[in-house]
C-alpha atoms as one frame of an Amber mdcrd trajectory, in Angstrom:
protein
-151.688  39.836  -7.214-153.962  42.898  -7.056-153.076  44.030 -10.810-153.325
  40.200 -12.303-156.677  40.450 -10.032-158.066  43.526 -11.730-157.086  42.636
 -15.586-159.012  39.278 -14.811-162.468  41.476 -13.439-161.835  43.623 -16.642
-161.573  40.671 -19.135-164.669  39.051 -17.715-166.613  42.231 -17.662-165.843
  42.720 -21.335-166.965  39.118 -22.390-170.556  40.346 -19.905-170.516  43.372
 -21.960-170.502  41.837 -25.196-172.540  38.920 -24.145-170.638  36.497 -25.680
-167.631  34.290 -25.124-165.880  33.456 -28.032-162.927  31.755 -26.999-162.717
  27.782 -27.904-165.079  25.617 -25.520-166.403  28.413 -23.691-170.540  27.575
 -25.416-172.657  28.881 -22.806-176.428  26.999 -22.025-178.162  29.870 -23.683
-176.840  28.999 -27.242-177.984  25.603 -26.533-181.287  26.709 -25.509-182.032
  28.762 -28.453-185.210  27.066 -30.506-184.698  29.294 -33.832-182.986  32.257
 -35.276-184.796  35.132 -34.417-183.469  36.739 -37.695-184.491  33.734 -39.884
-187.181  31.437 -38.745-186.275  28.888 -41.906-182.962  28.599 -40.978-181.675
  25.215 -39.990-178.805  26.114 -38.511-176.526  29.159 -38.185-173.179  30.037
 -37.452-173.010  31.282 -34.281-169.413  32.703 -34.643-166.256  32.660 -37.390
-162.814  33.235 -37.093-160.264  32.850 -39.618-156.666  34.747 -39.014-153.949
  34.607 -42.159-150.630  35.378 -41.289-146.957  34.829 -42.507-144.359  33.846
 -40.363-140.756  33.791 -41.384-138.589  30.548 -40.360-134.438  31.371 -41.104
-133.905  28.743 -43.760-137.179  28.238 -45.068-138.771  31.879 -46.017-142.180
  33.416 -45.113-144.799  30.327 -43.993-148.512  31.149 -44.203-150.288  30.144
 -41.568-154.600  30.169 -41.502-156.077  29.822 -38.080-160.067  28.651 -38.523
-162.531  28.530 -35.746-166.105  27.718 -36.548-168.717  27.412 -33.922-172.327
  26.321 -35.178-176.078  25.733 -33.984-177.891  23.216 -34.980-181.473  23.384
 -34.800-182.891  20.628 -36.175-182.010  17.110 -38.355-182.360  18.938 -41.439
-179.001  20.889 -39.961-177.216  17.901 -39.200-175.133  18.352 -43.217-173.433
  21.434 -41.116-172.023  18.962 -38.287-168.911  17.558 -40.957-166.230  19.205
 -42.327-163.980  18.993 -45.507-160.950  20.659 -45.101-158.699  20.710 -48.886
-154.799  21.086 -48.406-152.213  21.234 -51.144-150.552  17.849 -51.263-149.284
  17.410 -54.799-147.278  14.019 -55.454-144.000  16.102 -56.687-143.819  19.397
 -54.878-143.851  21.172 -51.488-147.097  20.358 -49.080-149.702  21.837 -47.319
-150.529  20.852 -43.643-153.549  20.622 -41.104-153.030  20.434 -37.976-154.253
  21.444 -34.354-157.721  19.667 -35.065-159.873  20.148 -32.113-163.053  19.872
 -32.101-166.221  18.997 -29.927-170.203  18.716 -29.815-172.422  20.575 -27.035
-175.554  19.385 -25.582-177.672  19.992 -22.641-178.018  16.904 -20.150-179.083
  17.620 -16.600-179.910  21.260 -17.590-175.990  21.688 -17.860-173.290  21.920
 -20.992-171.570  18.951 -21.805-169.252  18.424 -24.409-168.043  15.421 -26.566
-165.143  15.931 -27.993-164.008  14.118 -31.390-161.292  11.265 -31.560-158.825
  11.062 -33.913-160.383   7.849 -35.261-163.445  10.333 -36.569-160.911  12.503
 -38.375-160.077  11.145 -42.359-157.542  11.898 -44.353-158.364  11.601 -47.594
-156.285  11.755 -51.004-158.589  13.343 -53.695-156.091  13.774 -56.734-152.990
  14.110 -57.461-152.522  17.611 -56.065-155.290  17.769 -53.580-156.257  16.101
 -50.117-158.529  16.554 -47.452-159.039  15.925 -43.484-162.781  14.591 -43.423
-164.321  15.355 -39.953-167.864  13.867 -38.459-168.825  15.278 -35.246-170.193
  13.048 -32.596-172.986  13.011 -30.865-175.722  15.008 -32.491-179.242  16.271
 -31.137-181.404  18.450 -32.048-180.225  21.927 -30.699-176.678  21.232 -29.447
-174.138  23.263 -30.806-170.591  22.444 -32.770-167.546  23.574 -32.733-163.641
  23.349 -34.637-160.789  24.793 -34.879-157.590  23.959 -36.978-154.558  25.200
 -38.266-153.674  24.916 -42.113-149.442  25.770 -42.791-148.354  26.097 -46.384
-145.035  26.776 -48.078-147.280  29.402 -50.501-147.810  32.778 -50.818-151.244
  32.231 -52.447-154.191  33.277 -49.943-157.503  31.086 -50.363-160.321  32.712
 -50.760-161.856  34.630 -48.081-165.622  33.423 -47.025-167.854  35.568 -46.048
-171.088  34.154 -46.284-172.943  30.851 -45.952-176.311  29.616 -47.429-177.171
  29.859 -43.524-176.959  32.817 -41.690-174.158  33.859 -39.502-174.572  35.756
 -36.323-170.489  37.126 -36.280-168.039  36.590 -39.067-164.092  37.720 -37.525
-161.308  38.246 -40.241-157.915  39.202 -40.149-155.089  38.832 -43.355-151.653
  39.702 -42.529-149.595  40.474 -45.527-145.814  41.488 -45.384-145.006  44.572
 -47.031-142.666  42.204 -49.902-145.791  40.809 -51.219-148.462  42.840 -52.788
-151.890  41.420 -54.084-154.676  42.102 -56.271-158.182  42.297 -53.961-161.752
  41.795 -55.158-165.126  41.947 -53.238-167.091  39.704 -54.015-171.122  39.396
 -53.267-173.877  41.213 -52.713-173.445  42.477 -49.108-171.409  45.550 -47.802
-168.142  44.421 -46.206-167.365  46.001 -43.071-163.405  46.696 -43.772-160.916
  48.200 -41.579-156.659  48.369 -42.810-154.092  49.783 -40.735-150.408  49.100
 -40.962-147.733  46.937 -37.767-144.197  47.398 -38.010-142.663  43.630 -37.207
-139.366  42.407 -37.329-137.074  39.512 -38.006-134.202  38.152 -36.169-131.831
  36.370 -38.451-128.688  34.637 -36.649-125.255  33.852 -39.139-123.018  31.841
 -38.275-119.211  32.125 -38.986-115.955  30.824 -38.122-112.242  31.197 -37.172
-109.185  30.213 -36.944-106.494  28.756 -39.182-103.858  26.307 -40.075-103.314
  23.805 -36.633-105.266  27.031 -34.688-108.754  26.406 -32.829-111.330  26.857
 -34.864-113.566  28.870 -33.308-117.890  29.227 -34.438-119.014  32.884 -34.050
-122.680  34.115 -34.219-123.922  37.376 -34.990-127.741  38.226 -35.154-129.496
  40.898 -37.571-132.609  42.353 -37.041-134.549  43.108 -40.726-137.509  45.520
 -39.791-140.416  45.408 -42.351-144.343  46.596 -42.155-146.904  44.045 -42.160
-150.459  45.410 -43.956-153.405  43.924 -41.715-156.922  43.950 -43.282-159.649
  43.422 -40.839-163.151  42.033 -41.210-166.099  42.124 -38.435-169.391  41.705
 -39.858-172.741  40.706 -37.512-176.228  39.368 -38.901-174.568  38.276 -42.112
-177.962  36.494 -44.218-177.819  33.827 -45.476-177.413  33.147 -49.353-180.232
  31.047 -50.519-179.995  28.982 -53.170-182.652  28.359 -55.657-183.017  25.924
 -59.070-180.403  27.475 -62.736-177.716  28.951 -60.826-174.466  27.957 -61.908
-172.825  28.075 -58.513-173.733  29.744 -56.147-170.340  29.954 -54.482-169.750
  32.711 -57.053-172.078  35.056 -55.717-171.391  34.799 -51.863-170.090  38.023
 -50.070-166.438  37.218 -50.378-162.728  38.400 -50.531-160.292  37.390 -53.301
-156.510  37.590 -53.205-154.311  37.113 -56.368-150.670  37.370 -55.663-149.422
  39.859 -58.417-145.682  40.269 -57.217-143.128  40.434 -54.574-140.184  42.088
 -53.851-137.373  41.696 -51.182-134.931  44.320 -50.324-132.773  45.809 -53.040
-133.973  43.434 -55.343-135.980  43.742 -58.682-139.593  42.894 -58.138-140.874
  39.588 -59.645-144.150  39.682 -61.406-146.351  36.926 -61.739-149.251  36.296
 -63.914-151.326  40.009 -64.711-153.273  40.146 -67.165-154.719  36.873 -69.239
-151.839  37.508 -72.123-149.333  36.275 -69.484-151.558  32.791 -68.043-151.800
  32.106 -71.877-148.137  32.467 -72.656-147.124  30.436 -69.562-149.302  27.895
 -70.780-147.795  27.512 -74.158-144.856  27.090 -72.769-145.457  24.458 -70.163
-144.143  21.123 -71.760-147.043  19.794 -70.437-149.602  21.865 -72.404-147.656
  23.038 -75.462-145.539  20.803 -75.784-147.892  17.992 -75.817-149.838  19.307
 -78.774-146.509  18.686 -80.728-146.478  14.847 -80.176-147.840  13.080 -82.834
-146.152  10.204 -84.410-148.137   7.774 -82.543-151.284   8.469 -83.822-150.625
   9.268 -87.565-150.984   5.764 -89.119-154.619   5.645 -87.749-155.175   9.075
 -88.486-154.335   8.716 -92.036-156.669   5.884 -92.800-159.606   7.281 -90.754
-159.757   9.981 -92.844-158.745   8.642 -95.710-159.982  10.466 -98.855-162.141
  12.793 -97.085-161.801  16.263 -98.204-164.681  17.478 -96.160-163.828  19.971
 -93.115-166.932  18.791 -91.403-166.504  15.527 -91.745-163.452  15.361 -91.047
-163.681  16.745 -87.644-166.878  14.596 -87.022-164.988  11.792 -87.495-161.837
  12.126 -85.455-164.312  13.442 -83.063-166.191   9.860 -82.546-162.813   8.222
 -82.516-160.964   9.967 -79.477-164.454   9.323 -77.719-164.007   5.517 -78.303
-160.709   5.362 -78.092-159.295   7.323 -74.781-162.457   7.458 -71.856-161.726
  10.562 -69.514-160.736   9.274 -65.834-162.892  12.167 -64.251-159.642  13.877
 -63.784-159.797  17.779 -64.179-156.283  20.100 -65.082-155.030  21.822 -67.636
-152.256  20.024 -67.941-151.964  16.181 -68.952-151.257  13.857 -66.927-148.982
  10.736 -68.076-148.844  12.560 -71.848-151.336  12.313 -74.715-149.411   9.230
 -75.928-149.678   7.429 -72.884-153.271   8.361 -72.788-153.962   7.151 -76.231
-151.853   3.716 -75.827-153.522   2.984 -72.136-156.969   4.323 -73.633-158.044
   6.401 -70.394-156.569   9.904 -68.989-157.635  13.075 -67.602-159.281  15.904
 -69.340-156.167  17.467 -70.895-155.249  14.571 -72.015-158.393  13.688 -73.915
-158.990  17.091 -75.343-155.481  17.890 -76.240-155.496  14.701 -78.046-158.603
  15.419 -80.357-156.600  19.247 -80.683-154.213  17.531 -81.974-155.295  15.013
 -84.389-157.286  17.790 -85.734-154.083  19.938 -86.664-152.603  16.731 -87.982
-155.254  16.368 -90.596-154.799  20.380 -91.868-157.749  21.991 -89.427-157.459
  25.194 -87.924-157.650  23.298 -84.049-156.736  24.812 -80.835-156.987  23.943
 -77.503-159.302  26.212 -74.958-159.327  26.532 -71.162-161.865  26.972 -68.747
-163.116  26.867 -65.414-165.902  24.779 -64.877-169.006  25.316 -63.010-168.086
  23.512 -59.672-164.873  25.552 -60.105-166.256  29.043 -60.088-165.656  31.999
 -62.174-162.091  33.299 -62.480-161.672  36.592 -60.451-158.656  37.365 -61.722
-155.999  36.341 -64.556-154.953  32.832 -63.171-153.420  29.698 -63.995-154.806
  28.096 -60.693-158.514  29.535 -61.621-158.888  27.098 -64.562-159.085  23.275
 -64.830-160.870  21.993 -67.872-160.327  21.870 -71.252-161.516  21.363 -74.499
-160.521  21.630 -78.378-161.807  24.359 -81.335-162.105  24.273 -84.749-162.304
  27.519 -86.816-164.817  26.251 -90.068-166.056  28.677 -92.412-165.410  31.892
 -89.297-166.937  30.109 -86.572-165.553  28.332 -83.453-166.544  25.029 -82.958
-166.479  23.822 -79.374-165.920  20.008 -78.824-165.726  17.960 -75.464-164.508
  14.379 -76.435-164.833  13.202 -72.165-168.746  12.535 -73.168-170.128   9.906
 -75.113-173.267  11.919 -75.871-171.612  15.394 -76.428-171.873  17.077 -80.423
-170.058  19.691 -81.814-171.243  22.937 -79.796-173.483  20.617 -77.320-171.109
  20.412 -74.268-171.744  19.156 -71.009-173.168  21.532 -68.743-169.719  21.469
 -66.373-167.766  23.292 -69.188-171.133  25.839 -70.143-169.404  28.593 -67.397
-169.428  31.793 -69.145-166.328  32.173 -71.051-163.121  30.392 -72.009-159.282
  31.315 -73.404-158.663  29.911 -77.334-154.952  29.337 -76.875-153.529  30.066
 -80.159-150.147  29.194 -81.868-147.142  30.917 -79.744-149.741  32.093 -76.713
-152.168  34.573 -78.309-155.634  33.847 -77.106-159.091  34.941 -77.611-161.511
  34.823 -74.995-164.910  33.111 -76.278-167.993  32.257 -75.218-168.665  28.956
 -74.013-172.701  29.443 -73.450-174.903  26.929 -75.547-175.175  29.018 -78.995
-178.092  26.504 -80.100-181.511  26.726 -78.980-182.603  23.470 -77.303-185.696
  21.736 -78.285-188.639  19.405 -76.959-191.273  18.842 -79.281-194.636  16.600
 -78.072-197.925  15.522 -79.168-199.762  13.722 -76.994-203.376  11.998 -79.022
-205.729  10.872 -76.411-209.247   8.975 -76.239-211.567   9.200 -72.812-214.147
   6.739 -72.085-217.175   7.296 -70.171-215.692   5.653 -66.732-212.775   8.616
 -67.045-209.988   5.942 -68.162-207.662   7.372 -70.559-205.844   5.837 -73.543
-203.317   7.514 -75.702-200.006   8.028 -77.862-197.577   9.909 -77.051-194.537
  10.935 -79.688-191.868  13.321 -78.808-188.745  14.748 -80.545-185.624  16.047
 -79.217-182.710  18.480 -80.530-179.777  19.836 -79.048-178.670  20.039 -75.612
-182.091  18.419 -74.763-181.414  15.568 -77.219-177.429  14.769 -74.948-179.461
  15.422 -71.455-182.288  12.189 -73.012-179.348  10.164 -74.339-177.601  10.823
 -70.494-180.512   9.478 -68.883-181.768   7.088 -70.918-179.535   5.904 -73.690
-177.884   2.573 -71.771-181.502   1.683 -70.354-183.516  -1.709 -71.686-186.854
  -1.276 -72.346-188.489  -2.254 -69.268-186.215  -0.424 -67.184-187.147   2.742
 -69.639-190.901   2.061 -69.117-190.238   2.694 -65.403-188.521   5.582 -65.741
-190.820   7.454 -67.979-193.472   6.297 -66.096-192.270   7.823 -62.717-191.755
  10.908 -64.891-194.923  11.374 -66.196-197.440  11.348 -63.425-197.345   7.145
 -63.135-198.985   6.777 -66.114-199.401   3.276 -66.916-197.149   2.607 -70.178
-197.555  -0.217 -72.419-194.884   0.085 -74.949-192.223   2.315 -75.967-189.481
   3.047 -78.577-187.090   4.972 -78.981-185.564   5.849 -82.263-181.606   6.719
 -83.025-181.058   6.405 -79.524-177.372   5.836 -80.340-176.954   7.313 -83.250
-176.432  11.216 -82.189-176.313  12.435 -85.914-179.534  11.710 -86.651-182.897
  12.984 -85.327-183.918  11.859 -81.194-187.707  10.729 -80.973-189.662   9.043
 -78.555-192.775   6.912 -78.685-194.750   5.120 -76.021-198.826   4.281 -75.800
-199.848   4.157 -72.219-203.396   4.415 -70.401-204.217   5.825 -66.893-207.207
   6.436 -64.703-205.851   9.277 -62.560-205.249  12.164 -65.006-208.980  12.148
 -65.472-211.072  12.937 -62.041-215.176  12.121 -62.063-217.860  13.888 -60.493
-221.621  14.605 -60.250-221.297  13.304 -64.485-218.916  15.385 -64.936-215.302
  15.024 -65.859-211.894  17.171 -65.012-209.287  17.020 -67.227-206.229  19.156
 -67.334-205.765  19.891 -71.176-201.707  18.811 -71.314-202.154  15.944 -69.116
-199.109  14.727 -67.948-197.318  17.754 -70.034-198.529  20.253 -67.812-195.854
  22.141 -65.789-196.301  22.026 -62.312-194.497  24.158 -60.128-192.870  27.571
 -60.131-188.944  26.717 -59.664-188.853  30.526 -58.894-189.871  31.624 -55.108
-187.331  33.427 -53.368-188.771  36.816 -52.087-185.393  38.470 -53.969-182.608
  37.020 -55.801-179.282  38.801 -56.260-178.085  36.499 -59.031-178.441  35.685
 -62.396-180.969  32.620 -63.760-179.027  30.405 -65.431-180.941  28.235 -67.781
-177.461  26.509 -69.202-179.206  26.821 -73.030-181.851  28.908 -74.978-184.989
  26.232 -75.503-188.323  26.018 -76.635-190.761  23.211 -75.289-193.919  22.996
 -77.413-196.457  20.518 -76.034-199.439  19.775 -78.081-202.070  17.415 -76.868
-205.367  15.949 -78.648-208.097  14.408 -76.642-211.230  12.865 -77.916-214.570
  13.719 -75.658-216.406  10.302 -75.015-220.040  10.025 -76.496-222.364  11.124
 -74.358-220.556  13.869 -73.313-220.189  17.827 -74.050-217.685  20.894 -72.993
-219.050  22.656 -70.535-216.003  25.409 -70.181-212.914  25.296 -71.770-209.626
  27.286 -70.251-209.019  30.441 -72.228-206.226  30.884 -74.987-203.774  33.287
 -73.692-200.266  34.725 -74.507-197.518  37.091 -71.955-194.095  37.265 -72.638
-191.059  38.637 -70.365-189.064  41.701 -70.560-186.594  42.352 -73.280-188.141
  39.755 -75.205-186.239  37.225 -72.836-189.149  34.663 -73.113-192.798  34.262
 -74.189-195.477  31.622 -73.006-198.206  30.875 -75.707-201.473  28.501 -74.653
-204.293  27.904 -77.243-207.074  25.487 -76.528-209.931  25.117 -79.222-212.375
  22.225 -80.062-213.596  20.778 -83.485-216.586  18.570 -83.259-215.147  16.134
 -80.239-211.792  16.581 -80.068-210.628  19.572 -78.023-206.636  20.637 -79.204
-204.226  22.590 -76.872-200.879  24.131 -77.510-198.434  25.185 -75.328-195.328
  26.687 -76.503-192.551  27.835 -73.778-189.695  29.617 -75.299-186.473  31.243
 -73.576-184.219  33.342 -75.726-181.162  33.770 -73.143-178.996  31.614 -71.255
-178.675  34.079 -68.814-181.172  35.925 -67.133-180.474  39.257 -65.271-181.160
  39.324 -61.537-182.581  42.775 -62.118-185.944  41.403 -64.104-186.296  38.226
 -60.826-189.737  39.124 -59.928-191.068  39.282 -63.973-189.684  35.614 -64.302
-191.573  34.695 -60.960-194.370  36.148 -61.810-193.864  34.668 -65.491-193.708
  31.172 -64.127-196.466  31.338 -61.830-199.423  32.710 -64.381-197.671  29.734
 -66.751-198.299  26.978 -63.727-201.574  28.421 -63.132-202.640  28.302 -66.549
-201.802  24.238 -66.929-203.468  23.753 -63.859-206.485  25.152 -65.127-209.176
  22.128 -66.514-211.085  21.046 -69.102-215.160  20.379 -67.588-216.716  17.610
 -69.765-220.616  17.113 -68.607-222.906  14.571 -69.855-225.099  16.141 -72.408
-228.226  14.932 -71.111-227.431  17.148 -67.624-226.900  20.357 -70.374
């Protein structure tokens, strides 16, 4: 009694020592006390403590189970924290294959009532299960109870069949006081590890010897004889590798406007399985280097082979392009008819799903499907067309060589040397214009017999707005004007996107909303569904707030409503990239006609600054000609993406630029001059 005694004063002594009980349920009244993060003022909420333990337990019969224990316990501190009180956990459930599991869900809110802790602890009818695709489900959970202050907590079990190990989290876009990590790995299964992030990982290994008991069963006796069931039992000794993980104070990642996703630039640990190997047997490689993913791939009947199915389609084929001889054209045109003729189900994978042919005859499948189509029909009619894979942005970046780290794809065309990217899931996509999901850095060509090239999937053509806006005050400050505008490129798909199914008066609203609620009284648009010829936009409006009145004298910025705003940039630091998806330019011209009666008093002055490595340059002009006064204002960025290292040139960039068009125009009444 006096030893079990003792142990107990030592355990408790350690939790007062550390000052901090992390076990399940055990929140104490100070963590629900706590008004702010003393390390982060800003912070919403923060992680008070994380816990996540990957192991692999063998089962006779069934092989080496991974099992990932998760416990998460969180502060809120205010409303805007409350998107941290629910929980998506993903598990592997394909419809043919082995499955994932979660289970042990507990979880509970804390709050303060009476000046003591009281939980609430979640019912099963507040936990979802949720099928997401074919392959992927989640438990959904919504945690009851919420105030301002309290404190969550959960903790769950996820068991799967696989020796793949998800990737390891590190960091949050809140701030976590302790992060706790421990991976198991047998000594049969070896793995390729990256860091990840920005943060130095506080990394321990050391080695365990374990063991495993495995029981046979045999039997004897003969002819009429009992037969009698022996069992024997035979202990396998192996060395487990344990990597451990204990970082405090861990900031939190904060996200800010072009970043492609963020996800990719947490603190983080990534496993790749590269091979295993049991006793006295050969060891089994898996996929190394991006050679081996491609080759797989081929192969797959359900890549590969689909690209070889074409019957079904020929008979259209040949008549669509029936004596064209142009390489261009051709492509343009079978382009526009997988568009309209198979619509994309939202589905991602690299594989199809029912088969291009049932895709084409039901007119709707998943991204494969779509793409591998157009591939396809383009070999069919003699072009030098090959499917490429990605990742897309909401996907992240492949770490390593992976089959699993891509899930998009879309179809190439080699014309006169250069690739020619095409995405037939969007109605408003062109040839090299794709969809921002699919602009993530680079993809894999996947040639004839698996030989790839890796190729850039950034937006090779410089995006344009073009807009002249021609103006007339009157003497009362009311404005009337025209405004015509021109679009190219991945500006010209983003317009059509937003705008293209709208009727007019629903389009009024819009670009009134847009443009500082400018009062518009007609608009139109021309080729708004036409995407081979030139995007433009016309509208004549009239407002009395972009013009402010005072003591005879009048305020006017000199772009109007085409003055830029705000400085998307503000983060003290920022450890990744800008990513502006495309080069652009956006040239802004405006035209405004001083009132009689009325004479400049000061104009803004002209004024040109560019950014490092000729990354960007910001022109502004202003002059007047008898009464008219003409601006320019030409933005132009020449990369897509923008090194961390130059951050505080871009902020500083942005800020003389929003400066500058906030500057005014002072009109005074002549007689007052």
């Amino acid at each position: 009694m006096k030893k079990i005694l003792l142990t107990l004063i030592t355990f408790l002594t350690l939790i007062s020592a550390k000052g901090q009980d992390y076990r399940f349920g055990k929140v104490s009244k100070a963590e629900l006390e706590e008004k702010v993060y003393p390390l982060d003022s800003s912070a919403n909420a923060v992680v008070l403590y994380k816990s996540r333990k990957t192991s692999f337990n063998y089962t006779q019969g069934e092989g080496f189970q991974q099992r990932t224990e998760i416990h998460e316990r969180i502060k809120i501190y205010n409303k805007e924290g409350y998107k941290w009180a629910s929980k998506n956990i993903e598990y592997y459930k394909p419809d043919i294959g082995d499955d994932e599991s979660v289970s042990k869900i507990s979880a509970k809110t804390y709050v303060l009532e009476g000046g003591k802790v009281k939980g609430y602890k979640i019912q099963k009818s507040q936990i979802f299960d949720e099928k997401k695709n074919k392959f992927w489900s989640q438990k959904k959970i919504t945690m009851p109870n919420l105030s301002e202050g309290c404190v969550i907590e959960w903790k769950y079990n996820i068991y799967s069949p696989y020796k793949g190990i998800s990737k390891v989290e590190l960091q949050y876009t809140i701030p976590i006081k302790k992060v706790v990590c421990e991976i198991t790995i047998p000594e049969y299964f070896k793995y390729s590890i990256k860091e990840l992030g920005y943060l130095s990982i506080n990394k321990t290994i050391s080695d365990r010897n374990d063991e495993i008991s495995l029981i046979f069963k045999s039997r004897t006796g003969q002819g009429g004889g009992a037969v009698k069931t022996n069992y024997s039992t035979e202990i396998v000794r192996y060395t487990s590798n344990i990597a451990t993980i204990n970082m405090e104070k861990v900031p939190a990642i904060l996200e800010e406007d072009y970043v492609d996703n963020i996800n990719n630039y947490k603190s983080s640990v990534y496993y790749e399985l590269s091979s295993v190997q049991w006793p006295n047997e050969p060891v089994e490689s898996f996929s190394t280097t991006w050679g081996d993913v491609v080759e797989t791939l081929y192969k797959d009947s359900d890549f590969g082979g689909e690209l070889e199915k074409r019957n079904y389609f020929k008979d259209e084929l040949t008549e669509l392009i029936k004596g064209v001889t142009d390489e261009t054209k051709k492509a343009y045109l079978i382009f526009e008819f997988v568009k309209r003729k198979v619509k994309w189900n939202k589905y991602y994978g690299i594989t199809t799903d029912e088969g291009v042919k049932s895709a084409y005859n039901k007119g709707v499948g998943n991204i494969a499907d779509v793409n591998l189509l157009l591939t396809a029909m383009l070999q069919e009619a003699g072009l030098s067309a090959y499917p490429v894979v990605l990742s897309t942005r909401n996907h992240g970046v492949p770490i390593f060589p992976t089959l699993s780290g891509l899930n998009y794809v879309l179809a190439s065309v080699n014309m006169h040397g250069e690739i020619i990217l095409f995405d037939a899931s969007k109605k408003n996509s062109k040839p090299n214009i794709l969809p921002q999901r699919a602009v993530n850095w680079k993809g894999l060509l996947v040639g004839a017999k698996g030989n790839f090239k890796q190729i850039s999937l950034l937006n090779s053509q410089k995006a344009g707005i073009s807009s002249t806006i021609s103006t007339k005050l009157n003497g009362e400050g009311g404005i009337k004007g025209l405004c015509k505008t021109k679009y190219s490129n991945y500006y010209e798909m983003l317009y059509r996107d937003a705008y293209g199914d709208l009727n007019e008066e629903e389009l009024m609203s819009k670009l009134e909303e847009a443009n500082d609620n400018i009062e518009i009284e007609n608009v139109r648009v021309t080729n708004k569904k036409e995407l081979y010829k030139p995007l433009s936009e016309m509208f004549t409006f009239s407002s009395v707030d972009l013009v402010i009145t005072s003591n005879n004298k009048m305020f006017v910025k000199p772009l109007l409503f085409n003055s830029i705003k705000e400085n998307k940039f503000k983060l003290e630091n920022r450890d990744y990239p800008v990513d502006f998806t495309t080069t652009f330019s956006k040239k802004n011209t405006s035209i405004i006609e001083i009132p009689e009666g009325y004479e400049v008093e000061s104009l803004p002055e002209s004024i040109a600054f560019g950014l490092p490595e000729s990354f960007g340059v910001y022109r502004f002009q202003i002059s007047q000609a008898g009464n008219r006064i003409t601006t320019l204002s030409e933005l132009t960025i020449n990369t897509v993406i923008y090194p961390a290292s130059y951050y505080q040139e871009l902020k500083e960039f942005y800020k003389e630029i929003v400066k500058k068009n906030s500057e005014q125009i002072v009109l005074k009444k002549s007689s007052e001059l």
